[in-house]
N, CA, C and O of each residue as an XYZ file, in Angstrom:
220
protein
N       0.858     -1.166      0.000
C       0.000      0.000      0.000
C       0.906      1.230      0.000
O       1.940      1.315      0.661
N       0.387      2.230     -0.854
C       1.435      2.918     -1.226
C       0.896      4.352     -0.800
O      -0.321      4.406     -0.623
N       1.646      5.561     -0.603
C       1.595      6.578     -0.248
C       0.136      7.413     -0.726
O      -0.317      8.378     -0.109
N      -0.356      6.929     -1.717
C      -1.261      7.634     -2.373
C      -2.815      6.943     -1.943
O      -3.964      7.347     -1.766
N      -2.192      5.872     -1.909
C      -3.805      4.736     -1.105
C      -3.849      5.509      0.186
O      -5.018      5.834      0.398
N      -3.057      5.921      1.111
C      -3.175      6.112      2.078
C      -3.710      7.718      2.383
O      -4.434      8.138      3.287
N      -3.280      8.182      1.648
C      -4.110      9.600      1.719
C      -5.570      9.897      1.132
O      -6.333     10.807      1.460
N      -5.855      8.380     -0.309
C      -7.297      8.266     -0.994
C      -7.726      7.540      0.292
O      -8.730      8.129      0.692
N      -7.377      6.393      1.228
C      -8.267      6.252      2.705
C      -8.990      7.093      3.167
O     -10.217      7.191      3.182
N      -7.857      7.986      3.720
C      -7.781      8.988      5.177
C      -8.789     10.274      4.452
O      -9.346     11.023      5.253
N      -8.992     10.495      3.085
C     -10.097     11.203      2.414
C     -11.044     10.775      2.580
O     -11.970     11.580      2.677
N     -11.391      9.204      2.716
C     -12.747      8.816      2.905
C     -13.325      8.220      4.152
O     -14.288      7.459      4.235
N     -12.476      8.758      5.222
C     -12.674      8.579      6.785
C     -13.671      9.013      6.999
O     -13.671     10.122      6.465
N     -14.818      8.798      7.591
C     -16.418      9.126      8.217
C     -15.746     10.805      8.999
O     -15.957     12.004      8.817
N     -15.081     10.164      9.688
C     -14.536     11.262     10.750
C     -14.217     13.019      9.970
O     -14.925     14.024     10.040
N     -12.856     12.805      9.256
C     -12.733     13.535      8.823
C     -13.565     14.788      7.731
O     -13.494     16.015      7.667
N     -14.390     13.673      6.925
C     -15.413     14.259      6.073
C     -16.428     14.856      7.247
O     -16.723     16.028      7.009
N     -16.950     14.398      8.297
C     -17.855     15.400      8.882
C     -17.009     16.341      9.523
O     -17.455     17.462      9.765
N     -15.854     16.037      9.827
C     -15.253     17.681     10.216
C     -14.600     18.620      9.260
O     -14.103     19.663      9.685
N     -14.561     18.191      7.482
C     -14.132     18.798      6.925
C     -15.633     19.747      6.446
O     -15.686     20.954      6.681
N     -16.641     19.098      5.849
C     -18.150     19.784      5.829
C     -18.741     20.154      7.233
O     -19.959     20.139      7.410
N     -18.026     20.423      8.037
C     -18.767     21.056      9.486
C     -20.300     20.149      9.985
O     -21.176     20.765     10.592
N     -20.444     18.882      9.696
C     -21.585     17.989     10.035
C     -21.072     16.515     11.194
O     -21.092     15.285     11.239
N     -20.715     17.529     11.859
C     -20.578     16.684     13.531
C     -21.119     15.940     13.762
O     -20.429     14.924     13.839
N     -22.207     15.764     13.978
C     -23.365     14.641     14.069
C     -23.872     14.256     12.890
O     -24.876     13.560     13.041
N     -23.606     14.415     11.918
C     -23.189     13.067     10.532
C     -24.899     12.612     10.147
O     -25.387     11.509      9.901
N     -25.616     14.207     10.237
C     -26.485     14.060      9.782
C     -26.945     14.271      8.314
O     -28.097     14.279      7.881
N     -25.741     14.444      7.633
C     -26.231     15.243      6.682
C     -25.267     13.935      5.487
O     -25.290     12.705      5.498
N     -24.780     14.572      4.902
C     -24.742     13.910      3.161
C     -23.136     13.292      3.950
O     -22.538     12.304      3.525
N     -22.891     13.737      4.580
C     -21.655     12.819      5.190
C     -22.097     11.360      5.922
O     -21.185     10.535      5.977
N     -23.323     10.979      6.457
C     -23.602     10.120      7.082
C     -23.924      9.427      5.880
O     -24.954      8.789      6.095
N     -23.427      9.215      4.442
C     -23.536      8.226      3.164
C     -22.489      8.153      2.752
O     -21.626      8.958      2.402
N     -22.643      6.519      2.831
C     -20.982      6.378      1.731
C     -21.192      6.246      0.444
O     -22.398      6.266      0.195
N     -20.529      6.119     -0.472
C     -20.421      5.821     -1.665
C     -21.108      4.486     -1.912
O     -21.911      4.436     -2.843
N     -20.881      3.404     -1.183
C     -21.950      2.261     -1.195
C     -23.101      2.264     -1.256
O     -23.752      1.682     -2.124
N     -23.705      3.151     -0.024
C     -24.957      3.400      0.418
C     -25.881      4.363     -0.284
O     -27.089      4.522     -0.104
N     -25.138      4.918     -1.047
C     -25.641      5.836     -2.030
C     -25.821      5.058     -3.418
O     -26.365      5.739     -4.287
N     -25.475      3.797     -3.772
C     -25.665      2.876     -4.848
C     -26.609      1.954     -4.720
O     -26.848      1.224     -5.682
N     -27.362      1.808     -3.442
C     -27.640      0.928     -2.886
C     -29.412      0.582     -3.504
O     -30.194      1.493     -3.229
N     -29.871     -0.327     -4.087
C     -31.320     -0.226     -4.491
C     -32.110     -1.219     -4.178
O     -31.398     -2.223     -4.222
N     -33.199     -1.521     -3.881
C     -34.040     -2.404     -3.761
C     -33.801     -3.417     -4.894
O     -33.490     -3.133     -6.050
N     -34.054     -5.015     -4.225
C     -33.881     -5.642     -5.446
C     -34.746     -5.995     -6.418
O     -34.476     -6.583     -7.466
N     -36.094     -5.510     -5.928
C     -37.498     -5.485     -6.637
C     -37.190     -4.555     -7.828
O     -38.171     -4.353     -8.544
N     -35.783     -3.800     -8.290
C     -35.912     -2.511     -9.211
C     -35.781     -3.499    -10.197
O     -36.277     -2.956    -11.184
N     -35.509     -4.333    -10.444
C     -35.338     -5.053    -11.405
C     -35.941     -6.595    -12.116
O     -35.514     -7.280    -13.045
N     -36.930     -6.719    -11.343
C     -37.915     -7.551    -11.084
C     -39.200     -7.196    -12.770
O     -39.748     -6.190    -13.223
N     -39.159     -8.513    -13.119
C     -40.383     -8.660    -14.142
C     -41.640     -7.909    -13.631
O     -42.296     -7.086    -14.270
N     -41.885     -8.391    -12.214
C     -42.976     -8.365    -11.580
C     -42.906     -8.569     -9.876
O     -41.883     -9.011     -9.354
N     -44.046     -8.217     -9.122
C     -43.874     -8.551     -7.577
C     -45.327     -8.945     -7.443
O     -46.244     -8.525     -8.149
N     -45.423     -9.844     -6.401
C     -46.582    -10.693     -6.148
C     -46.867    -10.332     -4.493
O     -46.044     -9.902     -3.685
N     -48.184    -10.624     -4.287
C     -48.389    -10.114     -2.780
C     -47.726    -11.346     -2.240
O     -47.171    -12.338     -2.711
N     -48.103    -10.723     -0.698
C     -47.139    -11.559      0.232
C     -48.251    -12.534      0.456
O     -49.429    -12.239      0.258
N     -47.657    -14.239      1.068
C     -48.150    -15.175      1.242
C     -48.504    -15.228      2.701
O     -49.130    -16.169      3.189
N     -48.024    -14.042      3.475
C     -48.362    -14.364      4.834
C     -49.825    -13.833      5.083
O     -50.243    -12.887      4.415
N     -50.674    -14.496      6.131
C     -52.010    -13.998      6.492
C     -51.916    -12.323      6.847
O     -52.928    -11.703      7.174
């Protein structure tokens, strides 16, 4: 791991990003990662959805 991985990390630290956008309590667009922001239901891609079988 090389000098440059380590500073693209320490850019995507939870920590740092809410103290670099001033959102302390990580309520705001800092409390999403890049994952979680990709993230979709798996019904988006579904032919179709059927009701549920439970009573």
């Amino acid at each position: 791991m090389g000098m440059r991985d380590l500073v693209r990390l320490a850019a995507e630290w939870p920590v740092l990003k809410q103290l670099k956008h001033k959102d302390l309590l990580a309520l705001g667009e800092t409390a999403y990662s890049t994952r979680s922001k990709e993230l979709a239901p798996r019904i988006r891609q579904a032919d179709g959805v059927t009701k549920s079988v439970c009573p």
